[in-house]
mmCIF file of the C-alpha atoms, coordinates in Angstrom:
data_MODEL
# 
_entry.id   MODEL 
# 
loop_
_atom_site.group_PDB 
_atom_site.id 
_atom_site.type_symbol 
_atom_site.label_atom_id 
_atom_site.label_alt_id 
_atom_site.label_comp_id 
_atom_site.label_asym_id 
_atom_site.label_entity_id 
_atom_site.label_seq_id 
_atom_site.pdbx_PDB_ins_code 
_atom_site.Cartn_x 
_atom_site.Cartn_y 
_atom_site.Cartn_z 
_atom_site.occupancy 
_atom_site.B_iso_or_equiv 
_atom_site.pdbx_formal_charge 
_atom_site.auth_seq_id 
_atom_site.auth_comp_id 
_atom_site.auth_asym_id 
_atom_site.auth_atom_id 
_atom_site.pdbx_PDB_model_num 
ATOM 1  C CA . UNK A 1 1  ? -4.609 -14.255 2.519   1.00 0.00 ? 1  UNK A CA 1 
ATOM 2  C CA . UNK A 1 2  ? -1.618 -15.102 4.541   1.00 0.00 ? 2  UNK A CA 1 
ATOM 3  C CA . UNK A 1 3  ? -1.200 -18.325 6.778   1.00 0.00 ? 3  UNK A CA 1 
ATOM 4  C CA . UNK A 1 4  ? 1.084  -17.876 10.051  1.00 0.00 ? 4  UNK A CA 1 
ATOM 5  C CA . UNK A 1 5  ? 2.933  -15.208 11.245  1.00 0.00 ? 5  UNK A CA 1 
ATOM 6  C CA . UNK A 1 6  ? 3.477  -12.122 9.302   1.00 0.00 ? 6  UNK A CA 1 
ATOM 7  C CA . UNK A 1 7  ? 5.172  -9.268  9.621   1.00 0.00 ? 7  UNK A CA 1 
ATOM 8  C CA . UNK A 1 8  ? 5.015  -5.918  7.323   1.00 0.00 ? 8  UNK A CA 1 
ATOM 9  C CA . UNK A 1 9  ? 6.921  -3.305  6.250   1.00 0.00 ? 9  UNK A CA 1 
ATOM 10 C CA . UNK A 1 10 ? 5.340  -0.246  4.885   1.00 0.00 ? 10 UNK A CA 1 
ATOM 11 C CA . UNK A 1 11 ? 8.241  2.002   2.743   1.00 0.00 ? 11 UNK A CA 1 
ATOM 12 C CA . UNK A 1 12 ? 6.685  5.551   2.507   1.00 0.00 ? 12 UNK A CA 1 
ATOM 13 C CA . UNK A 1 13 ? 4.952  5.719   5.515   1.00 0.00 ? 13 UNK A CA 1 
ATOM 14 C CA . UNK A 1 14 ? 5.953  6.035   9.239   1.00 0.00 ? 14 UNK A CA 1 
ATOM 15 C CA . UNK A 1 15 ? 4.378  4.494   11.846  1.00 0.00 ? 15 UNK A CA 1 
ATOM 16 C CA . UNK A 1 16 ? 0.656  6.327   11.954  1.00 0.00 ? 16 UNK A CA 1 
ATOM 17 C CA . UNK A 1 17 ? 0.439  5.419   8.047   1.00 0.00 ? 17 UNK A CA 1 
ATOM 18 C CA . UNK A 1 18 ? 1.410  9.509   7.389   1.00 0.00 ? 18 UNK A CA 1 
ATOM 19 C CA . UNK A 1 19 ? 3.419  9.392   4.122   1.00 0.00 ? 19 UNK A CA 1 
ATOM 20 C CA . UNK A 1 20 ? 7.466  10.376  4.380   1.00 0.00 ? 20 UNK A CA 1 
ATOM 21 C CA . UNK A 1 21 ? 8.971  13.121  2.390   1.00 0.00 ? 21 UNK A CA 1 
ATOM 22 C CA . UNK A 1 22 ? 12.045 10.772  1.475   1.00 0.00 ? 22 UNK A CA 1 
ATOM 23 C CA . UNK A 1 23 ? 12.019 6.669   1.783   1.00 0.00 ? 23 UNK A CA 1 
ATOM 24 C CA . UNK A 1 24 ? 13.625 3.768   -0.065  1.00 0.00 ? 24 UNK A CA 1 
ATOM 25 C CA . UNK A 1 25 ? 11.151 2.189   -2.889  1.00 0.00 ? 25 UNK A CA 1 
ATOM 26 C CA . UNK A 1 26 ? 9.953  -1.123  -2.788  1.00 0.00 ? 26 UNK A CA 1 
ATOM 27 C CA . UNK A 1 27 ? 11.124 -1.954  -6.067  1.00 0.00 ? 27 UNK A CA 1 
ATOM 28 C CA . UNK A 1 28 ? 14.561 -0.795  -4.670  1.00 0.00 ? 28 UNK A CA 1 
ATOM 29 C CA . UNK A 1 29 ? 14.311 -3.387  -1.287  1.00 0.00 ? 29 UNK A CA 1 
ATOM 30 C CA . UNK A 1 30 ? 13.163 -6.158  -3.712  1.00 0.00 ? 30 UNK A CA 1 
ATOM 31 C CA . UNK A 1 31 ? 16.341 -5.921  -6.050  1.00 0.00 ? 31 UNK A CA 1 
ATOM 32 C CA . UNK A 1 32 ? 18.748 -5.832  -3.299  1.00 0.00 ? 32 UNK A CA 1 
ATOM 33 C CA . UNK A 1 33 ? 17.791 -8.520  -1.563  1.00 0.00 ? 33 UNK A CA 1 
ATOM 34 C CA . UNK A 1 34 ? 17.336 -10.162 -4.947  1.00 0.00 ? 34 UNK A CA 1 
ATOM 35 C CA . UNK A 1 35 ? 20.892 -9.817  -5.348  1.00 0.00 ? 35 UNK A CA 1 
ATOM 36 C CA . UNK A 1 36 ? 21.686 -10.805 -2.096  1.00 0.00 ? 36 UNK A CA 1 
ATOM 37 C CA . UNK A 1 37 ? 19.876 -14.038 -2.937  1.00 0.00 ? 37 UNK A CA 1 
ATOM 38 C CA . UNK A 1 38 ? 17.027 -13.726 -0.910  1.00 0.00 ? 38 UNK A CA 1 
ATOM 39 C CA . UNK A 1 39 ? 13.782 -15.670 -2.865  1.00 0.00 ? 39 UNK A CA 1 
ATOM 40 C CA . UNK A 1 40 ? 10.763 -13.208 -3.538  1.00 0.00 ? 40 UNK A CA 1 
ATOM 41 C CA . UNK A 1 41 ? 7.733  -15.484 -2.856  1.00 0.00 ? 41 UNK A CA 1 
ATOM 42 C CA . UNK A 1 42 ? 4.748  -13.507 -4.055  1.00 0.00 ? 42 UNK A CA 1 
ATOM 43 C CA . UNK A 1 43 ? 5.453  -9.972  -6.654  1.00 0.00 ? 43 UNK A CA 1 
ATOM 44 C CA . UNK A 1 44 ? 2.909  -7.272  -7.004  1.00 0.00 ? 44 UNK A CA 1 
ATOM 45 C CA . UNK A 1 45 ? 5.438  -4.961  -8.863  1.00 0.00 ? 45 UNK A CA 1 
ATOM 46 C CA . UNK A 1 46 ? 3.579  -3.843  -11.978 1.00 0.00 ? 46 UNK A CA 1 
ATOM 47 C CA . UNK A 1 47 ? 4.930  -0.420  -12.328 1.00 0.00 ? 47 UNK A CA 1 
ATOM 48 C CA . UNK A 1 48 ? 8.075  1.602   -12.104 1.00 0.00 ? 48 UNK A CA 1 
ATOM 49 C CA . UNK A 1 49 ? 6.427  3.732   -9.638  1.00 0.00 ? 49 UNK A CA 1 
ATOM 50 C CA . UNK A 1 50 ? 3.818  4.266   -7.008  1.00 0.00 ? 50 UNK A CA 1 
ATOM 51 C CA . UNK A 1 51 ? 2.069  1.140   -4.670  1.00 0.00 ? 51 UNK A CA 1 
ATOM 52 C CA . UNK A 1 52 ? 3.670  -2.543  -5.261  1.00 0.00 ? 52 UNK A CA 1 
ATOM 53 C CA . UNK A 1 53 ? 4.284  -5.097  -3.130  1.00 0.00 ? 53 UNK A CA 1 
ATOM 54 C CA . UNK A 1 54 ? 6.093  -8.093  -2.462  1.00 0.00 ? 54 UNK A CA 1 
ATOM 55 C CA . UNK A 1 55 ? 6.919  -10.753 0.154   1.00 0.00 ? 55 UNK A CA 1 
ATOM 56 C CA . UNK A 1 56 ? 9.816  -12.981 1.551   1.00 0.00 ? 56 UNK A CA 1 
ATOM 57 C CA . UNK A 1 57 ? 10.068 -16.081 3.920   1.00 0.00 ? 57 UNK A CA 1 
ATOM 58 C CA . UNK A 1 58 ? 11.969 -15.756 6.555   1.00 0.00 ? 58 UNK A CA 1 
ATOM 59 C CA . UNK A 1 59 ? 14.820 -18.622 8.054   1.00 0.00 ? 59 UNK A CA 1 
ATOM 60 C CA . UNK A 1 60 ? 12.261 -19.476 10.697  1.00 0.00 ? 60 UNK A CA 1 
ATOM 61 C CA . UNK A 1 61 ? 8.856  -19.854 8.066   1.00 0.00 ? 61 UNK A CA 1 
ATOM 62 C CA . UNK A 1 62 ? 7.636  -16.289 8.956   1.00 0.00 ? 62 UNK A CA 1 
ATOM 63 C CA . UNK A 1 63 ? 6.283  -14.221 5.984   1.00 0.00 ? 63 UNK A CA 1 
ATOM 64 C CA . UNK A 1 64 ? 7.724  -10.884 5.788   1.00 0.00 ? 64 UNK A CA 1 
ATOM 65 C CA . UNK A 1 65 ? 5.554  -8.503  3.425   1.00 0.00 ? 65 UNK A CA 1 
ATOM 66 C CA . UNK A 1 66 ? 6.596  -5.201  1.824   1.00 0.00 ? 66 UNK A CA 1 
ATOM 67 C CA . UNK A 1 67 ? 4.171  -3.170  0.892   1.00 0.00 ? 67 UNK A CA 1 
ATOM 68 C CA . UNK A 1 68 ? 4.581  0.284   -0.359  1.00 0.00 ? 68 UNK A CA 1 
ATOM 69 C CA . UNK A 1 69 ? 1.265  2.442   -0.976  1.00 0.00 ? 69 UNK A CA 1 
ATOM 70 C CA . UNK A 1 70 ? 2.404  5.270   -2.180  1.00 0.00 ? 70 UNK A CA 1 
# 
């Protein structure tokens, strides 16, 4: 799926994959950095709500993905 490094982000969950009460949305991360110019690579947002996902290349070549489940 992915080639080289990686590293994910998971918005809604904390780190034993338990969902939060309160977390920023995916589609909120993508349209700041969006505005901050960052280039969105790949964009699973089909919806205004639930699991989307999204990814961004580093300054070094790493991926980074953001992928919200919930």
């Amino acid at each position: 799926m992915f080639e080289g490094n990686i590293l994910t982000f998971n918005p809604g969950w904390d780190k034993d994959a338990n969902p939060l009460a309160a977390f920023d949305d995916v589609r909120d991360i993508h349209k700041k950095l969006g505005e901050q110019g960052i280039e969105v690579k790949t964009d699973a947002i089909e919806n205004e709500q639930g699991p989307a996902s999204f990814s961004v290349t580093d300054p070094d070549g790493n991926t980074i993905l953001f992928d919200q489940h919930v």
